[in-house]
C-alpha positions in Angstrom: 169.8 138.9 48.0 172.7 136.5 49.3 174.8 139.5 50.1 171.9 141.3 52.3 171.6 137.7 54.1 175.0 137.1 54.8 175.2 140.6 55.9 172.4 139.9 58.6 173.8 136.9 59.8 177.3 138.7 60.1 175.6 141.4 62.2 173.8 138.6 64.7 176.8 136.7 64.9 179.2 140.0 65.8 176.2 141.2 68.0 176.1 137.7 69.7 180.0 137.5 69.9 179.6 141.1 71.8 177.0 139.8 74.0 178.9 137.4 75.4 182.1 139.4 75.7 180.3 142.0 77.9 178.6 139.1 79.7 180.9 136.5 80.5 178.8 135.4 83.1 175.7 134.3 81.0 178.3 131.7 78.9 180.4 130.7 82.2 177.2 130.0 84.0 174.6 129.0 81.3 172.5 127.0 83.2 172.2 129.9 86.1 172.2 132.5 83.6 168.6 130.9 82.0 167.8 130.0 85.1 167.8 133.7 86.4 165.8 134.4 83.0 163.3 132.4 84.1 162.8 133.2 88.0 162.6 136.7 86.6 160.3 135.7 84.4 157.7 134.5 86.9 158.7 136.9 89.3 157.6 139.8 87.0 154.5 138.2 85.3 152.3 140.7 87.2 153.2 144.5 87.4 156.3 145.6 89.5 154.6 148.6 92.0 158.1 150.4 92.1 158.1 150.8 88.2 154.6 150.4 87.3 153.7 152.6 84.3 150.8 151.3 81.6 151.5 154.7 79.0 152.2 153.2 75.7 154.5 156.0 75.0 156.1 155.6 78.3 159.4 154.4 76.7 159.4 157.4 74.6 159.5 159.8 76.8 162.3 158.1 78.4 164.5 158.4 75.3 163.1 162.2 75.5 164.4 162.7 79.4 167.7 160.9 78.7 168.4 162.7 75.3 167.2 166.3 76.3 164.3 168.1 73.8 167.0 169.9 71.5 168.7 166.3 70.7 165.7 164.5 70.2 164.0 166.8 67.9 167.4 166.1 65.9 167.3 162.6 66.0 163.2 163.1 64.6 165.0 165.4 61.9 167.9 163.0 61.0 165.6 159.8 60.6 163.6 162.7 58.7 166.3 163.4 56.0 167.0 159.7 56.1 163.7 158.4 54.5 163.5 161.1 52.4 166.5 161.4 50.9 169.4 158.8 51.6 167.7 155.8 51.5 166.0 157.0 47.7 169.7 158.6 46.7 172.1 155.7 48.2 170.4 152.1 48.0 173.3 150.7 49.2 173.4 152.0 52.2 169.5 150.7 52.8 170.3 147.8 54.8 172.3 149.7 57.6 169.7 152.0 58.2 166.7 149.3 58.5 169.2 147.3 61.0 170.4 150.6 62.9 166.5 152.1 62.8 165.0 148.6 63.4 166.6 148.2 66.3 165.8 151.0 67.8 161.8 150.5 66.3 161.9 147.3 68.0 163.3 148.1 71.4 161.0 151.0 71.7 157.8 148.6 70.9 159.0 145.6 73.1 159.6 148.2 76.4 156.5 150.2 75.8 153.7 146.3 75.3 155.3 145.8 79.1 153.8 147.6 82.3 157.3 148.9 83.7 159.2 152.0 82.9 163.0 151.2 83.9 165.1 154.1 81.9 167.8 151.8 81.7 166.2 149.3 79.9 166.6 151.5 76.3 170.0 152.4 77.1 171.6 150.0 74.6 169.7 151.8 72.0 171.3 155.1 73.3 174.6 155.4 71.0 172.7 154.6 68.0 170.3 157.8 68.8 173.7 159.4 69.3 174.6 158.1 66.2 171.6 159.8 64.0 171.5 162.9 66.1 175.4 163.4 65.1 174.4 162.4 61.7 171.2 164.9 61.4 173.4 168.1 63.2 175.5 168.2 59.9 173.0 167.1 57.5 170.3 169.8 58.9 172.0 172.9 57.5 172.6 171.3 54.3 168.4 172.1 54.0 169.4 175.3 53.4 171.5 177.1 50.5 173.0 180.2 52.2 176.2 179.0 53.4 176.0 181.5 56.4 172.4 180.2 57.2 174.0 176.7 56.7 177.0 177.4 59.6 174.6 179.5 61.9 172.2 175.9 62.1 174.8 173.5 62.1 176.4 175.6 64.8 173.3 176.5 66.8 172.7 172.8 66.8 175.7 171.5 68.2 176.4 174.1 70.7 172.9 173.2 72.0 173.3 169.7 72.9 176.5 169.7 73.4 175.7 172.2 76.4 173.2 169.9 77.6 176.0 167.4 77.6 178.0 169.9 79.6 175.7 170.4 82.1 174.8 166.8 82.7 178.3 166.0 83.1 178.6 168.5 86.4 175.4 167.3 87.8 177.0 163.9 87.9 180.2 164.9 89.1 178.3 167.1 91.9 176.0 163.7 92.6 179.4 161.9 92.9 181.0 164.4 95.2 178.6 164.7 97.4 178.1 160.8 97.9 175.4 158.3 98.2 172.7 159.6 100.9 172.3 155.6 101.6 175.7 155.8 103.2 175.5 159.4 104.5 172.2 158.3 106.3 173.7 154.9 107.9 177.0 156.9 109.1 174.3 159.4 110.5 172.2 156.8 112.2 174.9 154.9 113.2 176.5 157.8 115.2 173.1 158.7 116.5 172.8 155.2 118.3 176.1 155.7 120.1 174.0 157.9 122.7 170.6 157.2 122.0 169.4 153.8 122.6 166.7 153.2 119.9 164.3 151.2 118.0 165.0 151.8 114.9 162.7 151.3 111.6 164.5 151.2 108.1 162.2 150.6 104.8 164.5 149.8 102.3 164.6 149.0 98.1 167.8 147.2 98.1 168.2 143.7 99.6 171.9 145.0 100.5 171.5 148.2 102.4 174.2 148.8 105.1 171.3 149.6 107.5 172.0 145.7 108.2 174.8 146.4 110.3 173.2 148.0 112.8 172.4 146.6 116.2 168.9 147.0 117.2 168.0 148.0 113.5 164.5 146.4 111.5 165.5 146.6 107.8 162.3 145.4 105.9 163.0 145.1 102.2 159.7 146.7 100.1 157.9 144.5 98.4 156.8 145.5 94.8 156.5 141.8 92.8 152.5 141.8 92.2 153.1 138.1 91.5 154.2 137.6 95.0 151.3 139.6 96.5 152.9 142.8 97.1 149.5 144.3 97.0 149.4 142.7 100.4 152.2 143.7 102.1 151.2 146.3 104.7 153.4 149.1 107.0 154.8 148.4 110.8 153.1 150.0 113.4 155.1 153.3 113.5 154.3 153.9 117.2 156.8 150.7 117.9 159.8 152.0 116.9 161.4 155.5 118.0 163.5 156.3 114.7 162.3 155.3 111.2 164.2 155.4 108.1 162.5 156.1 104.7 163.5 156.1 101.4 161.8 158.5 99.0 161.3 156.3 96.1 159.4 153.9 98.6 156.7 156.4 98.0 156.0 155.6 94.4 155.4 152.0 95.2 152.2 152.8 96.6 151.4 156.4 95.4 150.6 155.6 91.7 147.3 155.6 88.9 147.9 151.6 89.1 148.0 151.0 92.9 145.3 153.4 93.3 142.6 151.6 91.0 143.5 148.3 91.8 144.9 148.0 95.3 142.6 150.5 97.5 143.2 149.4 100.3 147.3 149.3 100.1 146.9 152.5 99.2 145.3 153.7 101.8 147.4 151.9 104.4 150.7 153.4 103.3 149.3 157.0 103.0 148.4 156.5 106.2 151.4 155.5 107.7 152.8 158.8 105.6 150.7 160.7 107.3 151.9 159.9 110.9 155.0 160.6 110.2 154.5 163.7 108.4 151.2 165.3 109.7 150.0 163.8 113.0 152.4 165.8 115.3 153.7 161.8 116.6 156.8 162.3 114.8 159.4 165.2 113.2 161.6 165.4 110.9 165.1 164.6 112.5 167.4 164.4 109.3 167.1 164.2 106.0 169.7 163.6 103.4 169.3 165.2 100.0 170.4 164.1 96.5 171.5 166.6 93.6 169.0 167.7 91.6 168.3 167.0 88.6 168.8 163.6 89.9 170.7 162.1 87.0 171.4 158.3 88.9 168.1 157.4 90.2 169.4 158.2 93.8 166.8 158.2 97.2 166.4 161.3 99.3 166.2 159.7 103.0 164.2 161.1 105.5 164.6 160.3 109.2 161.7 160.7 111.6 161.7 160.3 115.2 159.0 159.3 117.5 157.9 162.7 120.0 158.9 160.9 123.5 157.0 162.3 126.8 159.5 163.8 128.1 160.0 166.2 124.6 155.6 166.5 124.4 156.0 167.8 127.7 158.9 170.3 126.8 157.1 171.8 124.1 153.7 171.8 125.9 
């Protein structure tokens, strides 16, 4: 019993100690760093619109996403095998598999009681999934006597997540090629104003978005903090402004089960202001700039619309 206990306390202490090596900050600044805890803390006491998801298996089908279906039905096999048979054959390895599994129990249960699905939240718990899928690849074929049936699983196994690695890795390097469309769309926009004077609109979801260095430019940060009445932060009048900027993740803010049922109104405000961009024949589709897809880093399609000015109505009349 002492042994288990001092083995706990050994693994919070080394997982403190690495804490604290990967965030200096939170031991330089102390006082900021808990302060930050507990602005975000009130800050996020209500639902966040941009990430707003109340699916108590929300979190799981994160892990699913990140993971791919092949690797996570090995993980399911490798915990599996554990219970059943390594925990029952080798006692002494109990404890590392209740503070390895634990962990990940107890991340996926604290994620999934809160209303927001951010991927990157579980990410921590990542290389120990990584950990049980490598374990259950190899262990999987031992199921089976026939040594060839044994290779062809083991072998079938790998090659399939390890070409799901594969392919992941050139969809990143393709997303990292062809550049962020943030600063594609500002170099655009920016070279657009040099002979068009405009009034330009930009909706963004980052308080630093280059847009800001434009002359002439309204960058209005989305609001999404239900604590600090997002609910009531309504769209410009588009007719104002000759260019507008939007982000395509802007879109989930409003466009959502959670926003719909409680925030009517909102709702219909922003679909609205979609749909004279989109529909009303007021506006057209100037530029767009495209991310890879599958979009592996989260990254905003842009789209550019421009106001129809008389002179053009009266060109295409």
């Amino acid at each position: 019993m002492k042994k288990d206990l001092r083995g706990i306390l050994f693994y919070i202490t080394v997982s403190l100690a690495f804490f604290s090596l990967s965030n200096p900050f939170s031991i330089i600044n102390f006082n900021l760093f808990i302060s930050r805890i507990l602005e975000m803390k009130s800050r996020e006491a209500g639902a966040v619109l941009s990430s707003v998801n109340t699916s108590p298996l929300k979190y799981v089908s994160a892990i699913i996403s990140i993971l791919s279906i092949p690797a996570t039905i090995i993980f399911f096999i490798s915990l599996f095998i554990v219970f059943k048979e390594d925990i029952k054959d080798e006692k002494e390895r109990y404890l590392e598999h209740v503070l390895l599994i634990g962990n990940i129990f107890i991340y996926l249960v604290f994620f999934s009681l809160n209303k927001r699905l951010v991927d990157r939240w579980i990410l921590p718990i990542i290389p120990l999934t990584v950990i049980y899928i490598s374990y259950g690849i190899f262990k999987f074929g031992d199921i089976f006597k026939s040594n060839k049936c044994r290779f062809l699983i083991t072998a079938t196994s790998l090659a399939s997540v390890l070409s799901i690695c594969i392919y992941n890795s050139f969809i990143i390097y393709s997303q990292l090629i062809q550049g962020d469309t943030k600063g594609r769309a500002y170099i655009w926009t920016k070279e657009y104003l040099k002979n068009e004077k405009s009034h330009v609109l930009v909706y963004t979801n980052k308080g630093r978005d280059p847009f800001h260095n434009l002359k002439g430019v309204d960058v209005i940060l989305f609001q999404v903090y239900e604590s600090k009445e997002a609910f009531n932060f309504y769209p410009e009048d588009p007719y104002k402004y000759d260019l507008i900027v939007i982000y395509s993740t802007m879109r989930r803010n409003f466009n959502n089960k959670y926003v719909i049922q409680n925030y009517p109104e909102y709702f219909k405000k922003w679909s609205n202001f979609m749909l004279e961009l989109e529909d009303r024949g007021n506006f057209y589709l100037i530029s767009n700039f495209k991310s890879v897809k599958p979009d592996l880093f989260n990254v905003s399609d842009i789209e550019i619309y421009k106001k129809i000015s008389d002179k053009e109505f009266l060109a295409n009349f």
